[in-house]
C-alpha positions as CSV (number, residue, x, y, z in Angstrom):
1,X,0.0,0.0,0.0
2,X,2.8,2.3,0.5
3,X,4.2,1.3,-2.6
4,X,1.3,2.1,-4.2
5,X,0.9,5.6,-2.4
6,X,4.9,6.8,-3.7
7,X,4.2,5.8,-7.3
8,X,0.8,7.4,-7.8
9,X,2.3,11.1,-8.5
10,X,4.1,9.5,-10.6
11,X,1.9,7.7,-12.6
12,X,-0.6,11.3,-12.7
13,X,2.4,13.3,-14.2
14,X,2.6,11.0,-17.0
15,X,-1.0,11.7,-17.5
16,X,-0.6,15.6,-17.6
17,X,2.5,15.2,-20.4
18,X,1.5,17.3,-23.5
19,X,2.5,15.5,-26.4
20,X,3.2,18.7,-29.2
21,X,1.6,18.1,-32.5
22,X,2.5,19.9,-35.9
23,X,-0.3,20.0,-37.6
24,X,0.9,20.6,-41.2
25,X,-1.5,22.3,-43.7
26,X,-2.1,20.3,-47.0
27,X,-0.9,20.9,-50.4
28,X,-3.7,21.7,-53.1
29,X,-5.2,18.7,-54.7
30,X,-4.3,18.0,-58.4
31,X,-8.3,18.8,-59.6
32,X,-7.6,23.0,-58.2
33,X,-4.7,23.3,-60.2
34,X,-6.4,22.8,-63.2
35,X,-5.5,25.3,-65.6
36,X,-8.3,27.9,-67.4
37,X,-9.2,26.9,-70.9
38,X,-7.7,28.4,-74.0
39,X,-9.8,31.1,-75.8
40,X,-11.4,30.9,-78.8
41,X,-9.7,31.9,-82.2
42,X,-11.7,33.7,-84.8
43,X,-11.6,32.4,-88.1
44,X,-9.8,33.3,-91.3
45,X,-13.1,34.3,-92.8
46,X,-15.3,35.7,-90.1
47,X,-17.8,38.3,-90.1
48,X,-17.7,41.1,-87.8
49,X,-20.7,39.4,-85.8
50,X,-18.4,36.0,-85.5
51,X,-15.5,38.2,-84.2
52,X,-17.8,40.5,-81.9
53,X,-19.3,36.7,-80.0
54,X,-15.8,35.0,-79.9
55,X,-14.6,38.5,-78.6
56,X,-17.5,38.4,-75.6
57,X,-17.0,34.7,-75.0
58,X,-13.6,35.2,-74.3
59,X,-13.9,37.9,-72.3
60,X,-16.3,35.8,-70.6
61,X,-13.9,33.2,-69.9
62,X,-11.2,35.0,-68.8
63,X,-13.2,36.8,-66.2
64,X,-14.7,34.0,-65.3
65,X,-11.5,31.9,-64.7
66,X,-9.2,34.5,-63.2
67,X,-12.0,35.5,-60.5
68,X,-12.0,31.6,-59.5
69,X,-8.5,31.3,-59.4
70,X,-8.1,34.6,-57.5
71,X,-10.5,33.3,-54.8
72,X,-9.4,30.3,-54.4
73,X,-5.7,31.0,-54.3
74,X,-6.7,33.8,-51.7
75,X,-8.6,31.6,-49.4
76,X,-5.7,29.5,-49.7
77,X,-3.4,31.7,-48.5
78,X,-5.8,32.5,-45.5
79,X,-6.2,28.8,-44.7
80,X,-2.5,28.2,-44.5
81,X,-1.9,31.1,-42.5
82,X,-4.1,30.3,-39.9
83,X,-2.8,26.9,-39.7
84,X,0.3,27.8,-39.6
85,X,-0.5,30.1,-36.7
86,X,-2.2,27.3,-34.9
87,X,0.8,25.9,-32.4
């Protein structure tokens, strides 16, 4: 019983121990790396109208892709930042 009594703080500090974890924030998946498709190329023999709609699509496109990318790279950033705060 005494025995018993001297190891018990002993056995409770082992229970207090922090272990430290490094929590390391992922790499972007493959699929978000994808890169934005090429425009459209007007023809050889196009009419104005044909030029004017592969014009628009394009600019479409573009605005469409770089505001995705922009996000996503942003809330990327963020993400690893706070993770990398985390200790």
């Amino acid at each position: 019983m005494k025995y018993i009594i001297l190891l018990m703080p002993l056995f409770l500090t082992g229970c207090f121990k922090s272990i430290p974890v490094k929590l390391s924030f992922p790499d972007a998946p493959a699929e978000m790396k994808v890169v934005c498709p090429n425009l459209k190329e007007v023809k050889d023999d196009a009419e104005m109208s044909d030029i004017l709609q592969v014009v628009a699509a394009n600019y479409a496109t573009y605005h469409e892709c770089k505001n995705k990318v922009d996000a996503w790279i942003e809330w990327h950033k963020q993400q690893k930042q706070i993770s990398d705060s985390v200790k």
